[in-house]
PyMOL Python script that loads the backbone (N, CA, C, O; Angstrom):
from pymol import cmd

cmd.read_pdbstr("""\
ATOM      1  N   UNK A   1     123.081-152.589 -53.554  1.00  0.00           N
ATOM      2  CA  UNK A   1     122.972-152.562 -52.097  1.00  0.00           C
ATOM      3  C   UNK A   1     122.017-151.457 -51.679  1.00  0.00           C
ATOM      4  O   UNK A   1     121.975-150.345 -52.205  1.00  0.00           O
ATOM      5  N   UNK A   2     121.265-151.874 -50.690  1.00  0.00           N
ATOM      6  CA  UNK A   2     120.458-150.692 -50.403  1.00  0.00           C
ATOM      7  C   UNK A   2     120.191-150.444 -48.651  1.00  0.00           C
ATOM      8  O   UNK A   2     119.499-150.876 -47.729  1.00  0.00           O
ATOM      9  N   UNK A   3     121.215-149.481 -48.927  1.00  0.00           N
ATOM     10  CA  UNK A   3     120.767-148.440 -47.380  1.00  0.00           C
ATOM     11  C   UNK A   3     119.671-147.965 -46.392  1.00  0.00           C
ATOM     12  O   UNK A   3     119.401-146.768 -46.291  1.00  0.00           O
ATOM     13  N   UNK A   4     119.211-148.667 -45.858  1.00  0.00           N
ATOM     14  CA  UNK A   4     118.315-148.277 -44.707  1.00  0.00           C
ATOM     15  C   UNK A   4     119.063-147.786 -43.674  1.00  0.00           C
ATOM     16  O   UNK A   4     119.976-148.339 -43.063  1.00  0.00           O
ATOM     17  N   UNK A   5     118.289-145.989 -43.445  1.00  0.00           N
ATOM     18  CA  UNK A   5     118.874-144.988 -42.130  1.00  0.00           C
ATOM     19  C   UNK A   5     117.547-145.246 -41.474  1.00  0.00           C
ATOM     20  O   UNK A   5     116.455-145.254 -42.043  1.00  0.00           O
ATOM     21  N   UNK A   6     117.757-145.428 -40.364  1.00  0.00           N
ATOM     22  CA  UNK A   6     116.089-145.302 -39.074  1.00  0.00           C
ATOM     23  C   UNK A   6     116.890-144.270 -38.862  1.00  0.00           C
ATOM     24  O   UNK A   6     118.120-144.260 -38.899  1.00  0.00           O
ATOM     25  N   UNK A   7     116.008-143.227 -38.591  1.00  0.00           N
ATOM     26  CA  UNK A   7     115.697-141.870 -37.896  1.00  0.00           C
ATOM     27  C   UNK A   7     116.608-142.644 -36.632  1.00  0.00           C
ATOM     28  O   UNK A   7     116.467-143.697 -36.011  1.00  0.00           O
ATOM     29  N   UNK A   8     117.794-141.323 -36.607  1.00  0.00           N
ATOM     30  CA  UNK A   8     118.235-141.480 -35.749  1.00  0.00           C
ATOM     31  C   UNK A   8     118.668-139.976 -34.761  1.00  0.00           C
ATOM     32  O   UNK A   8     118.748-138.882 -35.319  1.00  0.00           O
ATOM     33  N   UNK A   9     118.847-140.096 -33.679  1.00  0.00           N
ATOM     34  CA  UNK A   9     119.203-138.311 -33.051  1.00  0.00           C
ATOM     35  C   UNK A   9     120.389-138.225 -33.374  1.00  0.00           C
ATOM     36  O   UNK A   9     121.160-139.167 -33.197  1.00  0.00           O
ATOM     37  N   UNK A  10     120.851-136.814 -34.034  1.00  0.00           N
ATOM     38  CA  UNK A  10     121.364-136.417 -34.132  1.00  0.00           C
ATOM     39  C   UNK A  10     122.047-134.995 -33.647  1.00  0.00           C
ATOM     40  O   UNK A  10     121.372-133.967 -33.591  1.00  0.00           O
ATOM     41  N   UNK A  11     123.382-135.028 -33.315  1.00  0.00           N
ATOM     42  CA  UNK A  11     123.468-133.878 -32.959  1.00  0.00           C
ATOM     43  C   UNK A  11     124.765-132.856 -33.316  1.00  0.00           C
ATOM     44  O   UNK A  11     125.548-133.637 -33.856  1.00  0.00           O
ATOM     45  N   UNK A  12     125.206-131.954 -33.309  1.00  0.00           N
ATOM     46  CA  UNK A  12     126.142-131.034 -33.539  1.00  0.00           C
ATOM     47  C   UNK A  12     126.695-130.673 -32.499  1.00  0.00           C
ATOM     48  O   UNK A  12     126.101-129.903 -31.745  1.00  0.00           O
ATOM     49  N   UNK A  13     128.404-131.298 -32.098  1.00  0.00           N
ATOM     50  CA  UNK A  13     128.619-130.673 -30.665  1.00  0.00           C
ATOM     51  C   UNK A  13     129.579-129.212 -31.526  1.00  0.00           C
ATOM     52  O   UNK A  13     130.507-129.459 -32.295  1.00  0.00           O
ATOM     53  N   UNK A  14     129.288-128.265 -31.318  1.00  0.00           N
ATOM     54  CA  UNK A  14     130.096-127.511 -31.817  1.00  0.00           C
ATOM     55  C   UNK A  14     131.123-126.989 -30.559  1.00  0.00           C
ATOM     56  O   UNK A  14     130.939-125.783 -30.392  1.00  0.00           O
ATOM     57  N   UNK A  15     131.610-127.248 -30.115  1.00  0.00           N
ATOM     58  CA  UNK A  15     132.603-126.970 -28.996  1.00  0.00           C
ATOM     59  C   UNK A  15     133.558-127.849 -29.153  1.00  0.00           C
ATOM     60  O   UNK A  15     134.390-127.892 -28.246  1.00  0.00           O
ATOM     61  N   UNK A  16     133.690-128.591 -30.070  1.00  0.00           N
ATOM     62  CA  UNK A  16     134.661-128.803 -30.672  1.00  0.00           C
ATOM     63  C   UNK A  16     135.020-127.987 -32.115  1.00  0.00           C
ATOM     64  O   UNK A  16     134.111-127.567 -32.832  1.00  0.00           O
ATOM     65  N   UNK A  17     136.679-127.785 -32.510  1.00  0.00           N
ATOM     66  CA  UNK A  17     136.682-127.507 -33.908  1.00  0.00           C
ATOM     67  C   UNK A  17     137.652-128.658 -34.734  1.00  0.00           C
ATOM     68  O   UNK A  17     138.831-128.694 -34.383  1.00  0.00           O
ATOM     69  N   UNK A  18     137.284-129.447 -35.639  1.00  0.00           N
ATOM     70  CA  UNK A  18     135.988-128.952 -36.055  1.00  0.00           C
ATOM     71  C   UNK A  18     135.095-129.493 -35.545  1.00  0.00           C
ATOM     72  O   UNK A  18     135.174-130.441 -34.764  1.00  0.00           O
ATOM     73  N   UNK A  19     133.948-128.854 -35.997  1.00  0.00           N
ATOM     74  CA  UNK A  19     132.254-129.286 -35.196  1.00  0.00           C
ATOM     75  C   UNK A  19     132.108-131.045 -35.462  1.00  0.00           C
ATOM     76  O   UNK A  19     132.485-131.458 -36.559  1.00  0.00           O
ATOM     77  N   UNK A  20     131.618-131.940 -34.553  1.00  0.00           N
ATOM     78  CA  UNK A  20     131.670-133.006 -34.802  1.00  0.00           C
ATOM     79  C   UNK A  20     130.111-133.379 -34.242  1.00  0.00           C
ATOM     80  O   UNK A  20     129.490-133.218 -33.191  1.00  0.00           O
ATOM     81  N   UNK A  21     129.810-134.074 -35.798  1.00  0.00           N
ATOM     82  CA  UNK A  21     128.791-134.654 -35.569  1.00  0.00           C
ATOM     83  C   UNK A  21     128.412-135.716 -34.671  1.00  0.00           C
ATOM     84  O   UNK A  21     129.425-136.414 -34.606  1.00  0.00           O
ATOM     85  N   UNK A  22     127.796-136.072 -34.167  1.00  0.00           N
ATOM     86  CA  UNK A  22     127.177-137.046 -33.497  1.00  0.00           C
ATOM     87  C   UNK A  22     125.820-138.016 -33.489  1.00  0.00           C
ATOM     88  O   UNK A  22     124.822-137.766 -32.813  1.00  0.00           O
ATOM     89  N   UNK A  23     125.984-139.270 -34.443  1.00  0.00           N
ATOM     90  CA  UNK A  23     124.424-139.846 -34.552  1.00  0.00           C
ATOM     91  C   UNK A  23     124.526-141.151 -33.521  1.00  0.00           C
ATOM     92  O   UNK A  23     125.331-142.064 -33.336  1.00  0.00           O
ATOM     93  N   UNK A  24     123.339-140.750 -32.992  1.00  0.00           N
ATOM     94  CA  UNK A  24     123.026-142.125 -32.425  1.00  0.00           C
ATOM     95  C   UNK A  24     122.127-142.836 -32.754  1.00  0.00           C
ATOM     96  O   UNK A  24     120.940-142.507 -32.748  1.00  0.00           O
ATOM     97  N   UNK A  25     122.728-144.281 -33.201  1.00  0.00           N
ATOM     98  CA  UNK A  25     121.968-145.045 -33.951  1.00  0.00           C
ATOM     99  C   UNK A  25     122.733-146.491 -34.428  1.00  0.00           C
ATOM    100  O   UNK A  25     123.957-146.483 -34.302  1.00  0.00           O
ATOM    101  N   UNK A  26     122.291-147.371 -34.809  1.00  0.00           N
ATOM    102  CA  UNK A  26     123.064-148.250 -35.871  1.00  0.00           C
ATOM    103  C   UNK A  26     123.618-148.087 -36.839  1.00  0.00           C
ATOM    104  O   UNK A  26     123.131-148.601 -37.845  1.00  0.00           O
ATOM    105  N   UNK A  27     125.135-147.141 -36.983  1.00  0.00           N
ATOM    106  CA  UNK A  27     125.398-146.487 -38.180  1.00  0.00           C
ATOM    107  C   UNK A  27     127.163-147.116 -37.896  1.00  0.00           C
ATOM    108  O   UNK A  27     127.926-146.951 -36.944  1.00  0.00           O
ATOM    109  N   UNK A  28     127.327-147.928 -39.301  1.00  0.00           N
ATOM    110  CA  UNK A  28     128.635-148.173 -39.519  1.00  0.00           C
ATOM    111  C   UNK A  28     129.383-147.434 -40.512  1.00  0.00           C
ATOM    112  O   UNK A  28     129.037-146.777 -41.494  1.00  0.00           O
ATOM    113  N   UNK A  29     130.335-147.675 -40.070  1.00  0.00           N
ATOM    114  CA  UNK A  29     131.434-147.212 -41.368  1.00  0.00           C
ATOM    115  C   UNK A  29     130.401-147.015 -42.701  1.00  0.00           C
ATOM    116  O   UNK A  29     129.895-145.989 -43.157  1.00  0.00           O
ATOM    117  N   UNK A  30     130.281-148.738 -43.228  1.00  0.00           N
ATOM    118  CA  UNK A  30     129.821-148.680 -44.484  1.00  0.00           C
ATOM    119  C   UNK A  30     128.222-147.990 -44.492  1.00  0.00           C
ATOM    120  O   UNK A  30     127.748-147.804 -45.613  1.00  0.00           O
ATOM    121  N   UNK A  31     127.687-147.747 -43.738  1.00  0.00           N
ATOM    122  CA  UNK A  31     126.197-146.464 -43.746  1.00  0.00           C
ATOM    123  C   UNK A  31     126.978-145.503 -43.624  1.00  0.00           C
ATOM    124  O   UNK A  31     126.301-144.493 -43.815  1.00  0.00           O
ATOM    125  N   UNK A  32     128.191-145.184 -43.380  1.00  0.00           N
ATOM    126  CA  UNK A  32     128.427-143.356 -43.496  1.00  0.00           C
ATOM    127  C   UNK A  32     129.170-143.431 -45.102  1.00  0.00           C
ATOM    128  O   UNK A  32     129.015-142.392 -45.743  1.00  0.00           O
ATOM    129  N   UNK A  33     129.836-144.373 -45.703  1.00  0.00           N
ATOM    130  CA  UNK A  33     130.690-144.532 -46.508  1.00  0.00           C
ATOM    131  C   UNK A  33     129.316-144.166 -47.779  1.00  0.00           C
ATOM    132  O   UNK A  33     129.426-143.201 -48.536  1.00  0.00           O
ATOM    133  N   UNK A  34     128.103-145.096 -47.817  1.00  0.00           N
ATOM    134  CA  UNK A  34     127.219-144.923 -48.789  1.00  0.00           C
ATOM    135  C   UNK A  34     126.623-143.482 -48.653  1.00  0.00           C
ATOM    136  O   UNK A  34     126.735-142.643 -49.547  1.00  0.00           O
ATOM    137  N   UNK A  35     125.949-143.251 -47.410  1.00  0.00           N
ATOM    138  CA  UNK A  35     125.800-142.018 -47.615  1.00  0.00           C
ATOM    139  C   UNK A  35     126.517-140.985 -47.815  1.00  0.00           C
ATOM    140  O   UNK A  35     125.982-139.877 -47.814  1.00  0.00           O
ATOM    141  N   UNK A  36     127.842-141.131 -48.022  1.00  0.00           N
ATOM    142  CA  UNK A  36     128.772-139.896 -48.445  1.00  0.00           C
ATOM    143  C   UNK A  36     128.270-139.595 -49.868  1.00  0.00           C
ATOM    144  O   UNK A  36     127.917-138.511 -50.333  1.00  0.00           O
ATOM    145  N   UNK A  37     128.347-141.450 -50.761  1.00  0.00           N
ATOM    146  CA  UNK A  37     128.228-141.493 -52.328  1.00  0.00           C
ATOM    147  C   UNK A  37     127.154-141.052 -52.356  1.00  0.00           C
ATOM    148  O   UNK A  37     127.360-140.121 -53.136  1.00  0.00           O
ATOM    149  N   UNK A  38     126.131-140.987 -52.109  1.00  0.00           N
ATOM    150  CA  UNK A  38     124.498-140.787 -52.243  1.00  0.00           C
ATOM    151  C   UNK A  38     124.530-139.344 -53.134  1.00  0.00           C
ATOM    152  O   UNK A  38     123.477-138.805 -53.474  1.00  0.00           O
TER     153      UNK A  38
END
""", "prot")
cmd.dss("prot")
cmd.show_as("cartoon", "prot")
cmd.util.cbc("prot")
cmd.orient("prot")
């Protein structure tokens, strides 16, 4: 299987704890699940 990420914005709200990321983009479960394994 192969993962395509498009550049997507990303951001860091840190005002939360913990800090929670934020991408905006076409990103599912299984695109965060592969890129964990990567």
């Amino acid at each position: 299987m192969t993962t395509t990420v498009t550049p997507a914005s990303a951001t860091l709200d840190t005002t939360r704890s913990p800090a929670c990321l934020h991408i905006a983009g076409d990103w599912t479960l299984a695109n965060y699940t592969a890129l964990k394994r990567s």
